[in-house]
Biopython code that builds the backbone (N, CA, C, O; Angstrom):
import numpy as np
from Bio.PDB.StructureBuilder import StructureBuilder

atoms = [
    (1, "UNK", "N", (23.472, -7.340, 14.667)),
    (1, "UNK", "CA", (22.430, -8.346, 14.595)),
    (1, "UNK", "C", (21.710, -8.221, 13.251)),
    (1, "UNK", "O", (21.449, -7.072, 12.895)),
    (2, "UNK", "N", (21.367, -9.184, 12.489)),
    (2, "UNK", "CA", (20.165, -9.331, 11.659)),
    (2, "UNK", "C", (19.596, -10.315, 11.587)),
    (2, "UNK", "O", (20.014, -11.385, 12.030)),
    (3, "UNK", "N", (18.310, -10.105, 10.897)),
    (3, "UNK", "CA", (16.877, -10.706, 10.734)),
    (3, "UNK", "C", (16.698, -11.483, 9.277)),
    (3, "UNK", "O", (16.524, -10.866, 8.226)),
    (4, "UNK", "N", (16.726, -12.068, 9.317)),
    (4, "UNK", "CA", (16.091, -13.312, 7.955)),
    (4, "UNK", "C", (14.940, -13.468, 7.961)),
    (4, "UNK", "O", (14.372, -13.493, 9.053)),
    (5, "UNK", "N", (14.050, -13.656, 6.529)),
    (5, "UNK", "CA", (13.063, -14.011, 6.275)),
    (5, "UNK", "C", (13.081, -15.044, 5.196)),
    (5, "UNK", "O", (13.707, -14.820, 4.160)),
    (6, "UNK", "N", (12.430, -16.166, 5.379)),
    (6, "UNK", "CA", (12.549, -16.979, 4.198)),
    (6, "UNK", "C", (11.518, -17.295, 3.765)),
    (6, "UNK", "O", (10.862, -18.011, 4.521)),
    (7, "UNK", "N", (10.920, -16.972, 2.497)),
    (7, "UNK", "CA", (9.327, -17.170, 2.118)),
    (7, "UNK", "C", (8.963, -18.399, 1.026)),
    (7, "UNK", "O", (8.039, -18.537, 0.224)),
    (8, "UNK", "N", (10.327, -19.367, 1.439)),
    (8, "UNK", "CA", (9.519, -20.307, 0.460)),
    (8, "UNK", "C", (8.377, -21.486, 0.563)),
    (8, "UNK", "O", (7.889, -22.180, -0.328)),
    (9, "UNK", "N", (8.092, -21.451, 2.214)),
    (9, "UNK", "CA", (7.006, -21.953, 3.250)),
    (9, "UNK", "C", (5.714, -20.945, 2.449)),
    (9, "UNK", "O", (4.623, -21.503, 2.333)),
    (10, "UNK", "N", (5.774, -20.276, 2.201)),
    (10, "UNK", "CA", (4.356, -19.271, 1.972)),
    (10, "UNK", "C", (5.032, -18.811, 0.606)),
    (10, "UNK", "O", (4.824, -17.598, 0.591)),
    (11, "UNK", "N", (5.536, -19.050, -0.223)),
    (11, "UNK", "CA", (5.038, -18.267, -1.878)),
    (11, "UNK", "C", (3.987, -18.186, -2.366)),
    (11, "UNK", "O", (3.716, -17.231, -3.094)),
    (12, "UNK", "N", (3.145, -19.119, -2.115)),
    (12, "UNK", "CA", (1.729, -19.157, -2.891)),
    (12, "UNK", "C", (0.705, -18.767, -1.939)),
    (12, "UNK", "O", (-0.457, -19.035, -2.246)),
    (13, "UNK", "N", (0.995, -18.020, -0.533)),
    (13, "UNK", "CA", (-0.139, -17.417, 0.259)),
    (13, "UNK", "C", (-0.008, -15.806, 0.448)),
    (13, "UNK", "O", (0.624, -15.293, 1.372)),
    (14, "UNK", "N", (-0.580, -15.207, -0.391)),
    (14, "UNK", "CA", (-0.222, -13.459, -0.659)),
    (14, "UNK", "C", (-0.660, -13.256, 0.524)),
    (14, "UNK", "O", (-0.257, -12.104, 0.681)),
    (15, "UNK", "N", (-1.193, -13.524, 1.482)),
    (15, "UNK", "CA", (-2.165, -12.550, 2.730)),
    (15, "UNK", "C", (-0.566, -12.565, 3.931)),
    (15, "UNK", "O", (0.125, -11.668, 4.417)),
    (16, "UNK", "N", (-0.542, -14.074, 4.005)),
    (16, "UNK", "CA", (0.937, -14.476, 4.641)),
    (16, "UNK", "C", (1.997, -13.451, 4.103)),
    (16, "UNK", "O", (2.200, -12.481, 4.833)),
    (17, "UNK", "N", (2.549, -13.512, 3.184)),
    (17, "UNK", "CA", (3.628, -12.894, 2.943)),
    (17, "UNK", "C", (3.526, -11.645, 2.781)),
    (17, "UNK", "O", (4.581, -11.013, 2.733)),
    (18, "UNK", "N", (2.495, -11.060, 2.673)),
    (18, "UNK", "CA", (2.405, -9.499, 3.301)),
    (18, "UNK", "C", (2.458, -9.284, 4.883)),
    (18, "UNK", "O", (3.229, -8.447, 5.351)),
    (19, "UNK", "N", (1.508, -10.162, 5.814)),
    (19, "UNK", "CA", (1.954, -10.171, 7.181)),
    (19, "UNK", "C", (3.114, -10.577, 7.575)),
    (19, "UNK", "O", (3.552, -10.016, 8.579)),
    (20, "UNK", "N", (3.994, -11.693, 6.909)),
    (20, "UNK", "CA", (5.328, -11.783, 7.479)),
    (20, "UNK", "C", (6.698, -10.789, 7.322)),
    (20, "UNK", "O", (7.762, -10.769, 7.940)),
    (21, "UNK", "N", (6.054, -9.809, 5.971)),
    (21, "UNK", "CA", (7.114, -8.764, 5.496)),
    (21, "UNK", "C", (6.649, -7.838, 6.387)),
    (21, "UNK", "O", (7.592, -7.129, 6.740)),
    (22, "UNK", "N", (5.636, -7.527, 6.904)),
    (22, "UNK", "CA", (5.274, -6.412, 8.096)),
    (22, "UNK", "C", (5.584, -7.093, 8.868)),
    (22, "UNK", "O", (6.759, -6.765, 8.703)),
    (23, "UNK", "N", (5.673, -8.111, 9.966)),
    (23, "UNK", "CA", (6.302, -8.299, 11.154)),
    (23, "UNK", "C", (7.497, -8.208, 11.103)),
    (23, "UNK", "O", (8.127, -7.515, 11.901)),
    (24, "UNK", "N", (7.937, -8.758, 10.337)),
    (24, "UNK", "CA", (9.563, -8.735, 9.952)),
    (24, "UNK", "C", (10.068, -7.492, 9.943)),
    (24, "UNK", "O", (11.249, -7.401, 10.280)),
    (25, "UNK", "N", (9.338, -6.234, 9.569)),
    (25, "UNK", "CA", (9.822, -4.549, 9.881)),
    (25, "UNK", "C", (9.667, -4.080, 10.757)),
    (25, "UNK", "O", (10.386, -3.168, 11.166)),
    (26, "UNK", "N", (8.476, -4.625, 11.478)),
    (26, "UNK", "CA", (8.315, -4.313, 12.902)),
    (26, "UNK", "C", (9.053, -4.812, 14.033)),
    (26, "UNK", "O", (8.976, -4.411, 15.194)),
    (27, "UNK", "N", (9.945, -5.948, 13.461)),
    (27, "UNK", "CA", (11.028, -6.821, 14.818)),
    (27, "UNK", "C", (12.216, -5.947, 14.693)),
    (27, "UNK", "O", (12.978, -5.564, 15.581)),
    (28, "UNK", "N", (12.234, -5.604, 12.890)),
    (28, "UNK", "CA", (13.507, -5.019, 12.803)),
    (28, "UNK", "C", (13.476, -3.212, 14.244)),
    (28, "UNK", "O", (13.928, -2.699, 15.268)),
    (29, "UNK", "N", (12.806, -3.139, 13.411)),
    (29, "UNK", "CA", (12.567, -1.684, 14.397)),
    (29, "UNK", "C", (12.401, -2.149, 15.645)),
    (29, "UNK", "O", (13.452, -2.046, 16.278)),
    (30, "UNK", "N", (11.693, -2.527, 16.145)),
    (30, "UNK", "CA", (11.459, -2.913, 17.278)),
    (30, "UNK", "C", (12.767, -2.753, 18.569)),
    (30, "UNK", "O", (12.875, -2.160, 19.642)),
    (31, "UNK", "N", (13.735, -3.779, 17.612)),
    (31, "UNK", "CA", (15.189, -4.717, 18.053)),
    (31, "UNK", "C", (15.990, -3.481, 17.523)),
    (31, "UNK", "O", (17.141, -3.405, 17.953)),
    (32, "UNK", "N", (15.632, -2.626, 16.772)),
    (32, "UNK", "CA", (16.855, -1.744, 16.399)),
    (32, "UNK", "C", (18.007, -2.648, 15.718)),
    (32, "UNK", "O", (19.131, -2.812, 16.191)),
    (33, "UNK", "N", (17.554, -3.163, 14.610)),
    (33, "UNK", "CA", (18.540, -4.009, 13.422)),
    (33, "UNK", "C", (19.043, -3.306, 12.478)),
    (33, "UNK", "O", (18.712, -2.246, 11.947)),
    (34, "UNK", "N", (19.550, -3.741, 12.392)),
    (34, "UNK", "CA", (20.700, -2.936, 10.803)),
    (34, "UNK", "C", (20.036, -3.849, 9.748)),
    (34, "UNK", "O", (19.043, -3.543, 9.089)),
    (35, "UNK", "N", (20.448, -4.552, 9.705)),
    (35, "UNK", "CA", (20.401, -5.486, 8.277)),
    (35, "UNK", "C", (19.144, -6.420, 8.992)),
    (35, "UNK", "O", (19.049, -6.850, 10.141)),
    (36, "UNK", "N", (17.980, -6.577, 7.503)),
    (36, "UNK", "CA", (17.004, -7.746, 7.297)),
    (36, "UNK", "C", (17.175, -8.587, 5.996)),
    (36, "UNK", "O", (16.825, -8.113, 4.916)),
    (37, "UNK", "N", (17.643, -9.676, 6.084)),
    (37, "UNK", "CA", (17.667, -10.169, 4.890)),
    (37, "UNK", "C", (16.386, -11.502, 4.431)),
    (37, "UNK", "O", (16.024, -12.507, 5.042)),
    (38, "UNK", "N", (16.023, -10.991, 3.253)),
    (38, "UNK", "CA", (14.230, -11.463, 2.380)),
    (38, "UNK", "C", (14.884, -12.156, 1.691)),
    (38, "UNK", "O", (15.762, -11.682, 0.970)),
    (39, "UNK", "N", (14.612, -13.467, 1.746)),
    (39, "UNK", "CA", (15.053, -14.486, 1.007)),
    (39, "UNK", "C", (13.608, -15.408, 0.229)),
    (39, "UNK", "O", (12.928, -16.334, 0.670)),
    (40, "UNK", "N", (13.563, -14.742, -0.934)),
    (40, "UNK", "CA", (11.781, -14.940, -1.784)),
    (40, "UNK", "C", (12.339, -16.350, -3.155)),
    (40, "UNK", "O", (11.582, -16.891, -3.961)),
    (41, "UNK", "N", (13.501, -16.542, -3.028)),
    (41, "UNK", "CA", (13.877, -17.384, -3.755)),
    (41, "UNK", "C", (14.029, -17.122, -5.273)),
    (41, "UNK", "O", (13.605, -16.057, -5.721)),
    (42, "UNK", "N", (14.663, -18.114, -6.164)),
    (42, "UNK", "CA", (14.868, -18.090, -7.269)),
    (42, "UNK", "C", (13.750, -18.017, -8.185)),
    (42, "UNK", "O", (13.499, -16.958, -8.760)),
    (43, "UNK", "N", (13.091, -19.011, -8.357)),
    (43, "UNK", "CA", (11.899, -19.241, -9.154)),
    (43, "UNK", "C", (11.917, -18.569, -10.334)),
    (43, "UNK", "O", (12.887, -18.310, -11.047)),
    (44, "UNK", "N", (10.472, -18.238, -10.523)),
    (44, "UNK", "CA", (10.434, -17.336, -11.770)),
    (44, "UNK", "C", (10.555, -15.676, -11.436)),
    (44, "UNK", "O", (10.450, -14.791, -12.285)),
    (45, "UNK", "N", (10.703, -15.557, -10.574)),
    (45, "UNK", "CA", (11.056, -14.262, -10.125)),
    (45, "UNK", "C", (9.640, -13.473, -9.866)),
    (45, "UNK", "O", (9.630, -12.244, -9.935)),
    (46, "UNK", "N", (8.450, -14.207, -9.569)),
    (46, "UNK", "CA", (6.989, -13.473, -9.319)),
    (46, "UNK", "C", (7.431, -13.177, -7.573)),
    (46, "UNK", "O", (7.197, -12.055, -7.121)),
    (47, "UNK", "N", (7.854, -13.887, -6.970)),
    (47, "UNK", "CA", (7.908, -13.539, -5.653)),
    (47, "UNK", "C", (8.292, -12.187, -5.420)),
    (47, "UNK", "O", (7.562, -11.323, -4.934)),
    (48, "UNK", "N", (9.831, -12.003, -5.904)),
    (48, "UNK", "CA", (10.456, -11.047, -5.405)),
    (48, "UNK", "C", (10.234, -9.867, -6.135)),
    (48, "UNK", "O", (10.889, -8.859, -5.871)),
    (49, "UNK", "N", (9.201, -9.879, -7.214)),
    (49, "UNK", "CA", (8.795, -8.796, -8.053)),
    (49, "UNK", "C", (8.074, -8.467, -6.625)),
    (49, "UNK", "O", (8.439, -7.482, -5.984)),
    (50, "UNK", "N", (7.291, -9.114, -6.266)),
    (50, "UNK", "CA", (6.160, -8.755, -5.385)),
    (50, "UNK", "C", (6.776, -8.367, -3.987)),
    (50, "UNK", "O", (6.304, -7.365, -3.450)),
    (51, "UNK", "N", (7.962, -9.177, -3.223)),
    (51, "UNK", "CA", (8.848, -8.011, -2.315)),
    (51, "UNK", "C", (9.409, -6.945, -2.266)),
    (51, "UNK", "O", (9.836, -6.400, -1.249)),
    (52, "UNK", "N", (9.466, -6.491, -3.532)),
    (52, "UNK", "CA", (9.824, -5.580, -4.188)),
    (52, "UNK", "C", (8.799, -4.665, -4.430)),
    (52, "UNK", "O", (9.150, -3.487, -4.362)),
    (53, "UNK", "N", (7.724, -4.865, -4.672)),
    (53, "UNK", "CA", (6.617, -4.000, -4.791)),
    (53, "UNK", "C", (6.504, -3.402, -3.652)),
    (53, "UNK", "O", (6.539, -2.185, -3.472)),
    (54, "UNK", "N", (6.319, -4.508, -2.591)),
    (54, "UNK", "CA", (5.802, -4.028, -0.962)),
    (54, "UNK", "C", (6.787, -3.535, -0.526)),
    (54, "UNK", "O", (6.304, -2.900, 0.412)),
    (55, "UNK", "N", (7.841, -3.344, -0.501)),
    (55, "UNK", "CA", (8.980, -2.485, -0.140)),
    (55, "UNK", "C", (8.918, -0.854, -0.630)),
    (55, "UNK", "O", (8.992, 0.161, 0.064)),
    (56, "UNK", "N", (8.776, -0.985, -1.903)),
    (56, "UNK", "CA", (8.222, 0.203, -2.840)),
    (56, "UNK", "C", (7.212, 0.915, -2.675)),
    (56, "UNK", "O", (6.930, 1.800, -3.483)),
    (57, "UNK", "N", (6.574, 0.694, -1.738)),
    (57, "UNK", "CA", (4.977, 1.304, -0.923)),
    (57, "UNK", "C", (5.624, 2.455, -0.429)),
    (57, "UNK", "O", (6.557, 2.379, 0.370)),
    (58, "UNK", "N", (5.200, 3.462, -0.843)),
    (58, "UNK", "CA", (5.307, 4.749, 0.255)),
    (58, "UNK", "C", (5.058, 4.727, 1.629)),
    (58, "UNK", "O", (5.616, 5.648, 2.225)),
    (59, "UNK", "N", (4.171, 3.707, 2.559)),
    (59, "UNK", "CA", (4.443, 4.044, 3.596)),
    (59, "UNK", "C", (5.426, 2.711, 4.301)),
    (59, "UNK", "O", (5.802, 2.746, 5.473)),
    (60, "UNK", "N", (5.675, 1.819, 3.561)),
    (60, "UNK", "CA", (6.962, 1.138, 3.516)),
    (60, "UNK", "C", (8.168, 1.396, 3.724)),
    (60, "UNK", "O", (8.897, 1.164, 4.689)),
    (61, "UNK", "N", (8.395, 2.070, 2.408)),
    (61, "UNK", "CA", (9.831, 2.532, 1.964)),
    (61, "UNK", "C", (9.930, 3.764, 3.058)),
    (61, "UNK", "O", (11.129, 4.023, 3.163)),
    (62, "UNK", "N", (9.050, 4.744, 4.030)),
    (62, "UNK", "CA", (9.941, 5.430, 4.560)),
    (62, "UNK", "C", (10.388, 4.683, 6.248)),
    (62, "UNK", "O", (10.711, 5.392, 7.201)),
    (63, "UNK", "N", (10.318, 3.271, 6.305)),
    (63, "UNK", "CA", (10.687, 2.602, 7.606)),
    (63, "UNK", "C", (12.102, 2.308, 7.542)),
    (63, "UNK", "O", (12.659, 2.199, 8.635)),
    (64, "UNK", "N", (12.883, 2.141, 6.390)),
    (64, "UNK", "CA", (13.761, 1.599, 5.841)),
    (64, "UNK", "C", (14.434, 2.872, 5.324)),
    (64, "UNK", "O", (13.851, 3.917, 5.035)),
    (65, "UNK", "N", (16.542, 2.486, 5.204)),
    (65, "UNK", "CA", (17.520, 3.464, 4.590)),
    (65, "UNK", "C", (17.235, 2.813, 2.528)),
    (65, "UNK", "O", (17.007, 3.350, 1.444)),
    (66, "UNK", "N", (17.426, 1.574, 3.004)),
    (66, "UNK", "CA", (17.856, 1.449, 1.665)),
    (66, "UNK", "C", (17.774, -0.270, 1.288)),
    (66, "UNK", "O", (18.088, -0.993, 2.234)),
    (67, "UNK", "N", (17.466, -0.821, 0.278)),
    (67, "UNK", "CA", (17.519, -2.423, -0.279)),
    (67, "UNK", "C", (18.385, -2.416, -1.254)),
    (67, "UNK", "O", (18.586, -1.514, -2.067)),
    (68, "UNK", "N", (19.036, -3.707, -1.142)),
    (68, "UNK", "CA", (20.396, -4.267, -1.915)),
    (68, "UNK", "C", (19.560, -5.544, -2.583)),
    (68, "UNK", "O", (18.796, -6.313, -1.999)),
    (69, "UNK", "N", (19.963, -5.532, -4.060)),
    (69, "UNK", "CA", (19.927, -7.066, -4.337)),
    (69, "UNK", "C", (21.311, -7.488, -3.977)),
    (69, "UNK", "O", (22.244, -6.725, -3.728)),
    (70, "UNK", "N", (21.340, -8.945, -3.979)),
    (70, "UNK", "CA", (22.181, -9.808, -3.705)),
    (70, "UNK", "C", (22.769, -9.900, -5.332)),
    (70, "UNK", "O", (22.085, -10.079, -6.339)),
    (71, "UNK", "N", (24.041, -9.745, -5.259)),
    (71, "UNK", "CA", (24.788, -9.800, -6.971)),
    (71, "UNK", "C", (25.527, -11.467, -6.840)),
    (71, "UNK", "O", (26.239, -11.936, -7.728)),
    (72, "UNK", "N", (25.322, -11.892, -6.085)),
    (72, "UNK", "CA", (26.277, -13.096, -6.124)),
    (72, "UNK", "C", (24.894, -14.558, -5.942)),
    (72, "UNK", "O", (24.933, -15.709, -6.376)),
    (73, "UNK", "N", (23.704, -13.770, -5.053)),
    (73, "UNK", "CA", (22.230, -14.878, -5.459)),
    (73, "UNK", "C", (21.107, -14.216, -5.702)),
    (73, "UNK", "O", (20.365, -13.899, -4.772)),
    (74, "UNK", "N", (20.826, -13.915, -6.991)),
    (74, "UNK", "CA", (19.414, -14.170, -7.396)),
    (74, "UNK", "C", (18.395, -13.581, -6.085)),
    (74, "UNK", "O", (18.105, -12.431, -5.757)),
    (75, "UNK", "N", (17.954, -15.095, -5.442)),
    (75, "UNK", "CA", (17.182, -14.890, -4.778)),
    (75, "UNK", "C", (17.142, -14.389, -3.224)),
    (75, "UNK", "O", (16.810, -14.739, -2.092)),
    (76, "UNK", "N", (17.581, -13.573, -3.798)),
    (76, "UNK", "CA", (18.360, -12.777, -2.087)),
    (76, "UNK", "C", (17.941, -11.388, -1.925)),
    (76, "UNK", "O", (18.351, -10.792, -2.921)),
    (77, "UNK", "N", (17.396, -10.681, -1.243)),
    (77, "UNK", "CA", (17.278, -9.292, -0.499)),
    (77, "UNK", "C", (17.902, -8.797, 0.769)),
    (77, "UNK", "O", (17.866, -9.364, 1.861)),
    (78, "UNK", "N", (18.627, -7.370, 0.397)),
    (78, "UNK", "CA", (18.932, -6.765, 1.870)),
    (78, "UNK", "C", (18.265, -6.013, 1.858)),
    (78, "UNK", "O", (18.054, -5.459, 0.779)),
    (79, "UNK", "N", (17.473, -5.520, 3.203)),
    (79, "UNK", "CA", (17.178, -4.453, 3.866)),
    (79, "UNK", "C", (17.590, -3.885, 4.851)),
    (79, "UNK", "O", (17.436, -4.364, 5.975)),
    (80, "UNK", "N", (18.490, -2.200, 4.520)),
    (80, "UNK", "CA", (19.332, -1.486, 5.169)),
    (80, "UNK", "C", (18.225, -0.746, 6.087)),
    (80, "UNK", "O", (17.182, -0.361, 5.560)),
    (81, "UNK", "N", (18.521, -0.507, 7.794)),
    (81, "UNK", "CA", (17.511, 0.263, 8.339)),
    (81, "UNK", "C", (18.898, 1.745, 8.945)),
    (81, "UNK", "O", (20.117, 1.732, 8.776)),
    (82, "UNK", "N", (18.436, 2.312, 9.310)),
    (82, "UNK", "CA", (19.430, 3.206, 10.070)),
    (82, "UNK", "C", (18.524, 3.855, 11.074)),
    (82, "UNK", "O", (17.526, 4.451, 10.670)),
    (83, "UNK", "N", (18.845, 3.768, 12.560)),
    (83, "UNK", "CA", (17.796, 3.721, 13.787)),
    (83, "UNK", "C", (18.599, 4.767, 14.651)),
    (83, "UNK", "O", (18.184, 5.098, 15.762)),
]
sb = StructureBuilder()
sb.init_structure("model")
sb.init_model(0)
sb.init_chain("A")
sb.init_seg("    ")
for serial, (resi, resn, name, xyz) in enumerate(atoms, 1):
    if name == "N":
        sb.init_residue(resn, " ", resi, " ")
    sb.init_atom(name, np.array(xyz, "f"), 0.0, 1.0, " ", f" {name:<3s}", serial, name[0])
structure = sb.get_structure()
């Protein structure tokens, strides 16, 4: 099973897209998922700097195995969990 997130409904609401990247870790765990995939889009790349940040949080990064960019889109994220 995996989980999608697509944030191009909320790019321009920072409060949102910090609560939807925390629910979104909490379903993963929750559900016991392997794969979450963050889809922050192409743009100028401010989004996914910033999914990228919040992933990069120390108490973030230890919920999670590991994040993949996408080599074939841009605006694509994996998040590896191991449960």
């Amino acid at each position: 099973m995996k989980l999608k997130l697509d944030l191009h409904d909320i790019y321009n609401r920072g409060t949102d897209i910090d609560r939807a990247l925390n629910d979104i870790m909490d379903e993963a765990e929750h559900k016991r998922v392997k794969t979450v995939e963050i889809i922050p889009g192409k743009g100028s790349g401010q989004l996914k700097k910033r999914v990228l940040r919040f992933l990069d949080r120390k108490d973030i990064k230890a919920r999670y195995h590991r994040v993949e960019k996408d080599s074939k889109n841009f605006g694509r994220l994996f998040v590896y969990f191991k449960h």
